[in-house]
N, C-alpha and C positions, 0 to 999 in steps of 0.2 A: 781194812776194817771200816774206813772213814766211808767208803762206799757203798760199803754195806748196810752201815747206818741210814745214812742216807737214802737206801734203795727202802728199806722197813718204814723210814720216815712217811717218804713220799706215798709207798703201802696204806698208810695208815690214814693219812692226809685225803687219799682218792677214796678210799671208803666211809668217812665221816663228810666229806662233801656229797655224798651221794645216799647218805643215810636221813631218813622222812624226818626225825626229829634235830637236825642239824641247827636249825633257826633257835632252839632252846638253849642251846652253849651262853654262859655269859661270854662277852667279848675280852678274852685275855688267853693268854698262851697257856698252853696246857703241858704235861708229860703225863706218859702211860706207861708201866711196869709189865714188861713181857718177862714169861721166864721159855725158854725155849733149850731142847735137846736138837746136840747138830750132832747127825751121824758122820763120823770118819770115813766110810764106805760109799758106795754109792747106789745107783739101782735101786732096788723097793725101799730099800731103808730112809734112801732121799726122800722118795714120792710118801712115804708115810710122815717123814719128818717135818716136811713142807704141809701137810693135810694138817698136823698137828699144830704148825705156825700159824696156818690161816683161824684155827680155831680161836688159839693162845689172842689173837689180834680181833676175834668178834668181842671175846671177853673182854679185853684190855677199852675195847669204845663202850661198851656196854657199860662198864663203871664208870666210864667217864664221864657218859651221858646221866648215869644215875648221883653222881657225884656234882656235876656243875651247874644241870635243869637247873630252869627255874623250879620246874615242878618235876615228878616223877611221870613221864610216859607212861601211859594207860592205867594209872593208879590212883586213887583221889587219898586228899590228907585222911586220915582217921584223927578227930579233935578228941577222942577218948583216951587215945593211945600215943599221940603226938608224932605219929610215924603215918611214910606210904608204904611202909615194907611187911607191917600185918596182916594178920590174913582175912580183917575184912574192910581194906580196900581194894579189890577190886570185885568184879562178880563171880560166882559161882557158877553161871548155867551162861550161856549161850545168849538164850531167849530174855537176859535181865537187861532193865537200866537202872541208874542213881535214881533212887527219887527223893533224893534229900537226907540231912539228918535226921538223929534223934535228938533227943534232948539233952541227953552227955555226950554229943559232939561222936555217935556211932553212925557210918555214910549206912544208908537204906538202899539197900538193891533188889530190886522187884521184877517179877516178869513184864515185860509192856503189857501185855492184854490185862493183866490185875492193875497194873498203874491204869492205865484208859477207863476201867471199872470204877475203882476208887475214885475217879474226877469226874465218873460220871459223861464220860464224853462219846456222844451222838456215835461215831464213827468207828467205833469197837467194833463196829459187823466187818468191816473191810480186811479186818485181819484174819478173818475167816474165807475168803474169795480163794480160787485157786485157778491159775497159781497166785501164791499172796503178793496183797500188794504191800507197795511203801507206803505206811502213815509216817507223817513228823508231828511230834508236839512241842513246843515252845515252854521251857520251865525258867523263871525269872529268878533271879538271886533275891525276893524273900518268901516265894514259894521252898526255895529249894534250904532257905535258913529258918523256917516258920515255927518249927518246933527246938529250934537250941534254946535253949537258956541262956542270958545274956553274960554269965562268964565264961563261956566257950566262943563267944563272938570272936574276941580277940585275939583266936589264937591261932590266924592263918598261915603259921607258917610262912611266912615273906610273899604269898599271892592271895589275891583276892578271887572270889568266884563271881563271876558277874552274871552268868545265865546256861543255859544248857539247851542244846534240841536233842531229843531221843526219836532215834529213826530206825524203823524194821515193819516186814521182816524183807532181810536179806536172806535171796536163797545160796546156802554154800554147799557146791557140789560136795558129795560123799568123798570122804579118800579112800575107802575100804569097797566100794560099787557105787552101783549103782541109784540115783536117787538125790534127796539133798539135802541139805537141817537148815533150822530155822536160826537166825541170827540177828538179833537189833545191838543198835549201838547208844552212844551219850558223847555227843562233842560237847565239851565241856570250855567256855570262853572263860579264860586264867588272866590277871591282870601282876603286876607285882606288889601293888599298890604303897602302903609304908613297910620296909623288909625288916622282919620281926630280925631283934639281936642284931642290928649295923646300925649306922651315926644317921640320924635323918637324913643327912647333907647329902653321902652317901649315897642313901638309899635312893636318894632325888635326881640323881645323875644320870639315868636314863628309864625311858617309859618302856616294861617289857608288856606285851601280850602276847597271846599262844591259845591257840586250841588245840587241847587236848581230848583226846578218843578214846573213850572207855569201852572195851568188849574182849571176849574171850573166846576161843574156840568152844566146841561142842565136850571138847575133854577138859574144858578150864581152864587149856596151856594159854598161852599167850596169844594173842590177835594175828602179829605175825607167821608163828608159827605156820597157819595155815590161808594165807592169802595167796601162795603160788597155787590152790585149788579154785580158784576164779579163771575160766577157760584165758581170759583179756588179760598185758600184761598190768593194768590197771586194774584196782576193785572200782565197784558201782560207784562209791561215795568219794574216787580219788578225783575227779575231775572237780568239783566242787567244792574240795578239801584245797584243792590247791591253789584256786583262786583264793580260801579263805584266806591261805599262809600269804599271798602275797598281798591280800589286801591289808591283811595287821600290818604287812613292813610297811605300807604307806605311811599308816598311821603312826608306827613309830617314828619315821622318817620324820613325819610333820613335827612328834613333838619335840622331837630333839633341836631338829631347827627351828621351832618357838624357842624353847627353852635356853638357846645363845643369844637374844634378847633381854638382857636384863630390864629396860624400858618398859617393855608390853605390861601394862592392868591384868590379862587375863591371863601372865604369866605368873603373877602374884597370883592372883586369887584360884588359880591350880596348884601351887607348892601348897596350900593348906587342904586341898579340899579331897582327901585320901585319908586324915586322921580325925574326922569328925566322925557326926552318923554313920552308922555299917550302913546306907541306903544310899550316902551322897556320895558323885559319882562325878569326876576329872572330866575334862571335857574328850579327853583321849578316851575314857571310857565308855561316854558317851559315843563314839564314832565307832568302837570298836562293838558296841552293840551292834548298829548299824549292819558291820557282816555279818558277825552272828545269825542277821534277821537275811541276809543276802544267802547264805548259806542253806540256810532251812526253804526257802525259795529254790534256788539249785537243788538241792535235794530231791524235791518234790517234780522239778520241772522235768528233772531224768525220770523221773516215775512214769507221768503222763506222757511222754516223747515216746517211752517205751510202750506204754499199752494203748497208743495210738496204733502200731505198727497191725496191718493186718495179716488173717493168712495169707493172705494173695502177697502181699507183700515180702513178708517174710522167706515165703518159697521162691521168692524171684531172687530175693539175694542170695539166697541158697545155692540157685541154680548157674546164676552170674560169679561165682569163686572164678577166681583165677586157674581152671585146670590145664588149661596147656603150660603154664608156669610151672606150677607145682608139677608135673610128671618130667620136665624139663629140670629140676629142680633139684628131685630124686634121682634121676639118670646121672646126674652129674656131680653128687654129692661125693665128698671125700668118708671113709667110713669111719672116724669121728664124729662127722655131723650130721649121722642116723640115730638115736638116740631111742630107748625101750620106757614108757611111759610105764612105769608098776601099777602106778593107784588105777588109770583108764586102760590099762593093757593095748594102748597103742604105739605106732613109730611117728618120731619126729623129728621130721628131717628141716636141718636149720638151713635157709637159704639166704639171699643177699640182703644187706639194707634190714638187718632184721626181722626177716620175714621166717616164720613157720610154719608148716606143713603138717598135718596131722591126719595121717592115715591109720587104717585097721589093718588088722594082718591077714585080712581077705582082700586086700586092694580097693579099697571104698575109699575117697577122699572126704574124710569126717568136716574138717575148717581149714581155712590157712587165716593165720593172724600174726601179727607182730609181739615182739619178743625186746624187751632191753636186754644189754650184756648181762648185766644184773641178775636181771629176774633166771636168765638162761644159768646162770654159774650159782644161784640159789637152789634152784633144782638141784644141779650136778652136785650139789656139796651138801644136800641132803640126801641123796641118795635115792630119788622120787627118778629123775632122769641117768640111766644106764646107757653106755654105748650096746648096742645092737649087734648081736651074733651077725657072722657074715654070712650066715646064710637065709637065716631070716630077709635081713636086706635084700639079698638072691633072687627069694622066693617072691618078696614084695614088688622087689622089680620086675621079673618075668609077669605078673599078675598082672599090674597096669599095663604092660605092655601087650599082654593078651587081652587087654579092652574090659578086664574086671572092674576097672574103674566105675566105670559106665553101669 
C-alpha cells in the first residue's frame, strides 16, 4: 500500500510540474483528495479503472490549482461579486478581451475590433487582412481601473492588476473541418501586492507575480481545452509566454533576496509602497512592467518573422520535410504508434525524439513536427487521437511505398 502511495504521489507530482500554471502554487506542501474505485478483476475493468484515475488526478490538481493560485487561471476577479468563479469572469465569445471594469467593480469583455474602435485606434483595418493578422494593444492599470469607483478599488482580492496586452486574431484550426475561428487573447500582468485578509508582515514575505491569459475557445469552454488544434506542439503565443514566466521568477528572485537585507533604504521604502495610492507601484512592479512591455514586443516580433516568410519560401520548406525519414519512420512503426486523427481525418505516426508524421489516407505526407509526451497523451486521453485499424496502416504503407507520396 506504502507504494502504491507513493507510486499516485510521484503521479501527481510529475503532472503539476509539467502543468503551465505551476509557478502560481504558493510555496507550501500541499494534499489532494482522490476518491478512486479499484476493480478486483482485471482486463477492461483495469484499463477503465485506471482511465477513471487518471481523470480523478486532472481534477484532484485542478482544485488545487484553483485553491492555492494566487489568482484564478484564465479568470479575472469580478469586484461586484467578490468571486472568479461567476459567470462574468471570464469571456463569452472567442473573439473578446477585458477591457476594464465598470463602475461596480463588473470585468468588461469586448470584441477586439469594437475595443480598437472605442480607442479610436488607426490600425483596426489590419484585423481585417487576410489571412489576419496579430495586432497587440498595450492597456495600463488605470485605463483598465478608469471607470471603478473608488470603494471598489480596494477590493483585489490579495493581487493587484498592473497592465494587460490583448493580442489577436489567432487563427485556430477548426476541430469539426475544415477552415479556422478567430481568437484574441488578454495577458493579464497580476502582482500580490498587500493580500486582502493576512497580517501585512505576512503578506510581505514574498513578491508574487504571474501573467495570467484570459481567452476561451470558440464554444466558450476553456482555452485549454482546445490548444491541442494548433498543428505545433506549442501555441503561437507560447514561446513569448515563456520567456515572460521566466522573466517574472527573475524578478521575484531579485526581490526576495533584497528583501533579506534588513539594512537596504529601498527596502524600506518598498514595504510601504503597495498600500498607498491604487497607482503607486514597488520597484518589483516596476520591473515586472518591463516584461509585460518585453512581451507585447515578442508577441508582435512572431507576427512579423511570420509574414515575412515568402511563397517561395514557404514552398521550399514544404518541399525540404524530412521524407525519406518519415516513410522510414512509417515502415517501421509499432501499430501503437499509428494513430487516427478524428478532427483532420489523418494518420499519425509517432517516431523518435518526439517527432510526428502526419499523413492522409491517400499517402500524401501532410507535416512532420514535434510532439511532447504531453501533448501526445492529451490527445490520446481525449479521444482526438485513436490507434489505427491495421489495415488502414496496411493500406497506407503499401501507398507510400508505391510512390503515392510523391
Amino acid at each position: 500500500m506504502r507504494r502504491a502511495v507513493q507510486e499516485i504521489a510521484a503521479a501527481l507530482a510529475e503532472r503539476i510540474a509539467a502543468h503551465p500554471w505551476r509557478r502560481h502554487l504558493r510555496p507550501q506542501d500541499h494534499e489532494v483528495e482522490l476518491a478512486l474505485r479499484i476493480p478486483l478483476g482485471s482486463g477492461r475493468s483495469l484499463e477503465e479503472a485506471t482511465s477513471r484515475a487518471e481523470d480523478a488526478i486532472a481534477d484532484a490538481i485542478a482544485r488545487l490549482m484553483a485553491q492555492h493560485s494566487t489568482f484564478s487561471p484564465g479568470r479575472v476577479l469580478c469586484l461586484r461579486c467578490g468571486a472568479t468563479g461567476c459567470e462574468h469572469a471570464s469571456p463569452t465569445s472567442s473573439r473578446q478581451v477585458f477591457a476594464g471594469y465598470g463602475a461596480t467593480g463588473l470585468p468588461r469583455f469586448v470584441d477586439l475590433q469594437q475595443l480598437l474602435v472605442e480607442l479610436r485606434d488607426p490600425r483596426v483595418d489590419r484585423l481585417f487582412a487576410n489571412p489576419p493578422r496579430i495586432l497587440t494593444l498595450g492597456l495600463d492599470e488605470e485605463t483598465l481601473h478608469r471607470e471603478l469607483l473608488p470603494s471598489y478599488r480596494s477590493l483585489g482580492g490579495g493581487f493587484r492588476l498592473l497592465g494587460q496586452v490583448c493580442a489577436g486574431w489567432y487563427e485556430l484550426p477548426r476541430g469539426d473541418g475544415p477552415g479556422s475561428e478567430l481568437l484574441a487573447l488578454s495577458f493579464q500582468l497580476l502582482s500580490n501586492g498587500v493580500q486582502g485578509g493576512e497580517r501585512p508582515e505576512r503578506a510581505r514575505e514574498a513578491v508574487r507575480l504571474a501573467i495570467n491569459v484570459l481567452g476561451v475557445g470558440p464554444d466558450a469552454g476553456p482555452l485549454e481545452h482546445v490548444l491541442d488544434r494548433f498543428p505545433a506542439a506549442m501555441p503561437p503565443w507560447g514561446e513569448a509566454l515563456g520567456w515572460a514566466h521566466k522573466a517574472l521568477a527573475d524578478v521575484e528572485r531579485g526581490a526576495r533576496l533584497h528583501r533579506r537585507d534588513p539594512g537596504s533604504s529601498s527596502a524600506a521604502k518598498d514595504e510601504g509602497a503597495t498600500g498607498a495610492e491604487p497607482m503607486e507601484r514597488s520597484p518589483w512592479e516596476q520591473r515586472a512592467l518591463g516584461v509585460l512591455a518585453g512581451l507585447e514586443r515578442r508577441l508582435q516580433r512572431r507576427e512579423r518573422s511570420t509574414r515575412r516568410r515568402t511563397v517561395h519560401a514557404e514552398e521550399r520548406r514544404r518541399v525540404q520535410r524530412p521524407v525519406g525519414r518519415a516513410i522510414a519512420e512509417l515502415q517501421g512503426a509499432r501499430p501503437e504508434d499509428v494513430l487516427w486523427d478524428r478532427h483532420r481525418q489523418t494518420l499519425v505516426v509517432l517516431g523518435e525524439r518526439g517527432r510526428a508524421h502526419v499523413w492522409s489516407p491517400e499517402g500524401r505526407l501532410v507535416t512532420s513536427i514535434h510532439f511532447t509526451a504531453d501533448a501526445v497523451e492529451r490527445r490520446k486521453r481525449r479521444g482526438r487521437w485513436r490507434q489505427a485499424p491495421r489495415e488502414q496502416v496496411e493500406t497506407l504503407r503499401e501507398r507510400v511505398a508505391g510512390g503515392a507520396e510523391g
